[in-house]
C-alpha positions, 0 to 999 in steps of 0.5 A: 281109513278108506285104504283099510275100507277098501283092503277089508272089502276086498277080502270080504267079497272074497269070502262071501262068494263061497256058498259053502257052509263055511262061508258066513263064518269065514267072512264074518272072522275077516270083518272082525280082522278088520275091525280089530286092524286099527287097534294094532297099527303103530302099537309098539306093545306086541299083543301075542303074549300077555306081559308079567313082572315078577314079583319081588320085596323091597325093603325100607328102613329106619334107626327107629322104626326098623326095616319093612317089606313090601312087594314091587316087581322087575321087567326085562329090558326090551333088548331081551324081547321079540322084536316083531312086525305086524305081520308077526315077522321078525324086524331084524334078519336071522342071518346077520340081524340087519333091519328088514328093509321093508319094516325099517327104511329108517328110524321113524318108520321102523318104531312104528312099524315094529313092536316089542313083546310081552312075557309071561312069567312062564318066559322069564324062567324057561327062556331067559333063567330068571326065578323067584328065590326066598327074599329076591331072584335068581338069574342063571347065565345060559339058558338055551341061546339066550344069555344072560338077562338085564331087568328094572325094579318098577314101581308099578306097573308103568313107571320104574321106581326112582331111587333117590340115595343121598345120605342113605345106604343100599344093601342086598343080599348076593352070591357069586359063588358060581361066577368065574372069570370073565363073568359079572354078576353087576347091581347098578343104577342109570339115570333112565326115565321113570316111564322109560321114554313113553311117549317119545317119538313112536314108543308106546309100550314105555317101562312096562316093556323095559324101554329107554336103556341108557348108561355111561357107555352110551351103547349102540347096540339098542335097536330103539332110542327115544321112539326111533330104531336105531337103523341109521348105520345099523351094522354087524362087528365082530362083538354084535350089530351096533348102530349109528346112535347111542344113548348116554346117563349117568351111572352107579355101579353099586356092585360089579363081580364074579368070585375072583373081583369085585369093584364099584364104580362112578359114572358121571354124565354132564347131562340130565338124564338120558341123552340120544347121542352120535359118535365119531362121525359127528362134530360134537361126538357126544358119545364118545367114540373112537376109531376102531384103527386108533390105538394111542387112547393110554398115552398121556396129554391126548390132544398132543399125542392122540387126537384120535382118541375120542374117549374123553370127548363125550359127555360121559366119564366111561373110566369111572372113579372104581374101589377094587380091592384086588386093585388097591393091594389087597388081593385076598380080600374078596376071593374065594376062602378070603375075608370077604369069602365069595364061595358064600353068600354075603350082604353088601352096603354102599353108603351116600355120604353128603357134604352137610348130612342131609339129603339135598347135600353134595355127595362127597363120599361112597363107603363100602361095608359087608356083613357074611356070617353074622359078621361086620366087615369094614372095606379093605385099605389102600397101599402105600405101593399102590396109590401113596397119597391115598394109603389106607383109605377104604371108600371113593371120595374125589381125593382118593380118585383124584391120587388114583388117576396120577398114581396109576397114570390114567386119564382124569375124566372123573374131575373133569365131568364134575367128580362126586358132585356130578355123580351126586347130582343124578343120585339127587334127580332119581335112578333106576335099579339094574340087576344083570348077569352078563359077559363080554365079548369085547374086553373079556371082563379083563376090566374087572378080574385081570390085567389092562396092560396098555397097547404101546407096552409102556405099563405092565402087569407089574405097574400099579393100578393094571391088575384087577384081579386074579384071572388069567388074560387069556380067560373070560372069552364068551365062546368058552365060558358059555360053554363051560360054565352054562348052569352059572347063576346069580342071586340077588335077594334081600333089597334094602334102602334106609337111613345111615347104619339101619339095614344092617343092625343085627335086627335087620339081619334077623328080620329079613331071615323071614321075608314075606312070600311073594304073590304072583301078579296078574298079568298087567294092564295094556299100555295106553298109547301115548302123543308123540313127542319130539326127542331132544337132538342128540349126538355116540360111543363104542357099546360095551356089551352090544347086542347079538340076537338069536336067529330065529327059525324059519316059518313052516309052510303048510302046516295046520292051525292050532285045534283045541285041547292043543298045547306046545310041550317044551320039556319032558322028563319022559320021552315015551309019554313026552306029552303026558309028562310035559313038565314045560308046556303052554297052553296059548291060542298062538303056542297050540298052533303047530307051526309056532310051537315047532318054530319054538322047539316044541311039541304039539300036544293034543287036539286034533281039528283045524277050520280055514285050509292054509290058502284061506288063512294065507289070503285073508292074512296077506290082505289085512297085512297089506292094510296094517302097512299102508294105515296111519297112525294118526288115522286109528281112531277113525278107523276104529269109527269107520270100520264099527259103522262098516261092520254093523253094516255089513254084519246085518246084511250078510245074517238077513241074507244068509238066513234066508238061504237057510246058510247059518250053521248052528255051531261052528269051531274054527281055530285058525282066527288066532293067527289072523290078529295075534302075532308070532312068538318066534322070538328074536330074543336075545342079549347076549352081553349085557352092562 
């Protein structure tokens, strides 16, 4: 408190010797900087934009009562979002996205001395391509340098809904009709925190700002896990920047396709919701990470023939126990022109079957049906050729997984970490809805569309189980497909949850032809901060789609403050009237100033005036910087005391006196104390592989 005293007085005596006519009026903009200094310090929230959901319907069903909707929203994940310091610089560099050294000496400091931003909905459509559509969203793949998006259904506007799903069916509508090779169009669930990890070690922004990712993959991409950034080891591969740390849960993967595959797949974790974890560098390797000069994980028998395979050594099952159609030996039935015709929009359902039929049962069965033109059809069957013990069979159950690994000599980590049970038992707890649109950088999505010889040679494309799907080897390279294919979207409309065989009676069909339109949300409540709580000791795995964050552009020096009647015009279908026709603006105290607007590839429209010159504004934002840095988290409140009292104080002083001296202009328009307490939207976003 009295470091901020001292820093705040020094830069009021500064002003206060200004006998200008200004003068009162710039000491008394600065006082108010320092009393607003408390609230900011350690908020992990950023405050420079105000954060939106968008809205969506969630349908609930019942064999009795029918199917009814009603309006929740979706968040973005905060990999998605500005990652800031207090001075409003990135925390990441724009070169080769290390940690700023000064923000992030380690994991601790760097939570609290970084913040994530909010997002107005203006953000979600022209920044990242998600829109509303009739029923549902629509997410597009390229949208400027930021591919993709990865969002969380929320059950308000803190908490992330939990779906529970034993005994119970999940439909939605979607369309992959644009999707080609090497691109996932994916709707999954993961076992995050209903808040999203609020509270634990430095998060205080939670749910709300998409915090506390996790899934089988364990990745090391995320820049925060549970309160700390990822710092340790932090460090750029030839697929993105990863960390030490990695960040494991369960996870159901209701449905992963593109126009050509189509697959879902289970992920059991042997832990309770997520776990903060270290790979092959530690004793445990809890993630389950492998050296990347280890090649052998295909052989049989591993811990004889490639103990460095560390694959199988982590807490998550990462192969999963998958259903693909094209893999079982039906390779037209999810295809373009094929039974289930992906150049249409279709419905799918997945089904939770238990042991016992109720909802505390063991899951001992997922089923897969689709509904496309008012039609009913049953998931595709095994071949004998493919997998022989499981020959027409159409749905997961640890039988049919357990044939499939030996048929397709691949290592049984399903049983191993529990099979359906252990998938179960996180559907028991509760999950969270993903819906995502992403590439991959690292496998090219061969996965999930092509072919997975493996490296010694010893399995082909003509053995079972190695084929997928259609795409050539050579397809699905990001650097390409994003080129190529930018305007390729998804839709995910129609989210329904119910009881057995009631979301997709003809009357559920029928009813949801007329959704209920969404309303537009105000903007949502700040996040009370929250005691910090230590996090649970954890131990990690290669990410499956690590991060690569868009470089931002350098500040401008010199330029002015924002004037009123400013706005920043993004897009304009008229070049000889740009600002007259703007189509894409945003009309905010921070985008109106010039300098931000052109970081942002925009345009300043309008307004004409500024009050503080550049070195004024560069002076009092250099002093209340130097105090964000040096306050204390655990000091804020009484800093927030001190710094009233201090203000009163000061505040009577300097009107008495300057009122005496006939120095108290009547009006006064200044807009330059926007960019003293508000931060700087040159945004670090950016995803561009995302599960």
């Amino acid at each position: 408190v009295f470091v901020q005293a001292a820093a705040c007085a020094e830069t009021l005596a500064a002003l206060f010797t200004n006998r200008g006519t200004m003068g009162s009026f710039r000491a008394v903009a600065a006082a108010l900087c320092c009393f607003l200094l408390p609230i900011a310090v350690a908020q992990q929230a950023g405050t420079s934009k105000e954060e939106a959901h968008v809205p969506i319907n969630l349908w609930t069903c019942t064999k009795a009562g029918g199917c009814t909707a009603a309006q929740t929203s979706i968040t973005m994940d905060a990999q998605w979002r500005w990652t800031h310091d207090k001075q409003s610089q990135n925390c990441l560099t724009s070169k080769d996205a290390k940690w700023e050294a000064a923000d992030a000496p380690d994991g601790k400091t760097a939570a609290a001395n970084c913040a994530i931003e909010g997002m107005p909905l203006d953000d979600y459509a022209t920044t990242y391509g998600v829109t509303t559509a009739p029923g549902g969203i629509k997410l597009n793949f390229v949208n400027g340098q930021s591919i993709g998006s990865r969002l969380y259904m929320m059950e308000d506007e803190s908490t992330y809904k939990m779906f529970r799903l034993l005994n119970k069916e999940f439909t939605f509508d979607v369309d992959v009709s644009t999707l080609e090779c090497g691109l996932n169009g994916a709707v999954y669930f993961v076992e995050m925190e209903a808040n999203g990890g609020l509270g634990k070690g430095n998060n205080t922004a939670g749910a709300k700002f998409g915090t506390g990712y996790c899934d089988a993959q364990c990745p090391h991409d995320l820049k925060f896990i549970e309160g700390e950034g990822n710092v340790k080891n932090w460090h750029m591969t030839k697929t993105g920047p990863i960390g030490g740390y990695g960040h494991c849960c369960a996870e159901m993967d209701i449905f992963e396709a593109n126009a050509y595959a189509a697959a879902y797949t289970t992920h059991a974790c042997q832990t309770v919701g997520p776990l903060k974890c270290q790979g092959a560098d530690s004793a445990l390797n809890q993630c389950g990470d492998t050296h990347k000069d280890c090649e052998c994980c295909d052989e049989v028998n591993l811990d004889t023939n490639c103990p460095c395979c560390g694959r199988y050594k982590g807490v998550c099952d990462k192969d999963g126990c998958d259903f693909n159609s094209y893999r079982m030996g039906d390779e037209t039935f999810f295809s373009k022109g094929g039974t289930v015709n992906t150049e249409l929009p279709m419905t799918v359902v997945t089904q939770f079957l238990t042991t016992d039929g109720t909802d505390t049962g063991d899951l001992k069965e997922i089923r897969r049906i689709y509904v496309q033109n008012g039609k009913v059809i049953q998931n595709s069957k095994i071949s004998a050729d493919k997998i022989p013990a499981a020959a027409g069979k159409d749905s997961i159950t640890d039988e049919v997984c357990q044939a499939g690994k030996a048929a397709f000599v691949n290592h049984d980590d399903f049983t191993k970490k529990g099979g359906l049970a252990g998938m179960g038992a996180s559907l028991k707890r509760g999950m969270v809805l993903v819906l995502s649109l992403w590439d991959d950088t690292l496998t090219r999505m061969k996965w999930l569309d092509s072919a997975t010889p493996s490296k010694d040679g010893k399995r082909t494309a003509a053995d079972p189980g190695v084929k997928r799907g259609p795409c050539a080897m050579t397809a699905g390279n990001p650097a390409q497909i994003r080129g190529q294919y930018p305007t390729a979207h998804t839709t995910y409309t129609n989210i329904m949850i119910g009881e057995l065989g009631s979301t997709f009676t003809p009357e559920a069909q029928a009813k949801k032809k007329n959704p209920p339109p969404v309303k537009a949300p105000v903007a949502a409540p700040p996040v009370q901060p929250q005691p910090p709580v230590q996090p649970v000791p954890g131990q990690p795995q290669q990410p499956m789609q690590p991060l690569q964050p868009v470089a931002p552009v350098a500040p401008l020096p010199g330029v002015a403050a924002a004037a009123p009647g400013q706005f920043c015009c993004y897009y304009s279908p008229d070049q000889n009237d740009y600002c007259g026709k703007c189509t894409s603006r945003d009309a905010s105290v921070w985008m109106s100033n010039p300098q931000h607007c052109q970081q942002a590839n925009g345009r300043v429209c309008g307004g004409t005036a500024r009050l503080f010159d550049a070195g004024e504004g560069a002076s009092v934002a250099a002093a209340t910087g130097r105090v964000q840095r040096q306050l204390p988290t655990v000091a804020m409140v009484l800093a927030w005391s001190g710094t009233a009292v201090m203000l009163v104080a000061i505040g009577a002083m300097s009107f008495a006196r300057f009122r005496r001296a006939g120095q108290i202009p009547t009006a006064v328009v200044d807009s330059s104390v926007g960019p003293l307490i508000q931060e700087n939207p040159t945004e670090e976003e950016g995803a561009t592989d995302v599960a």
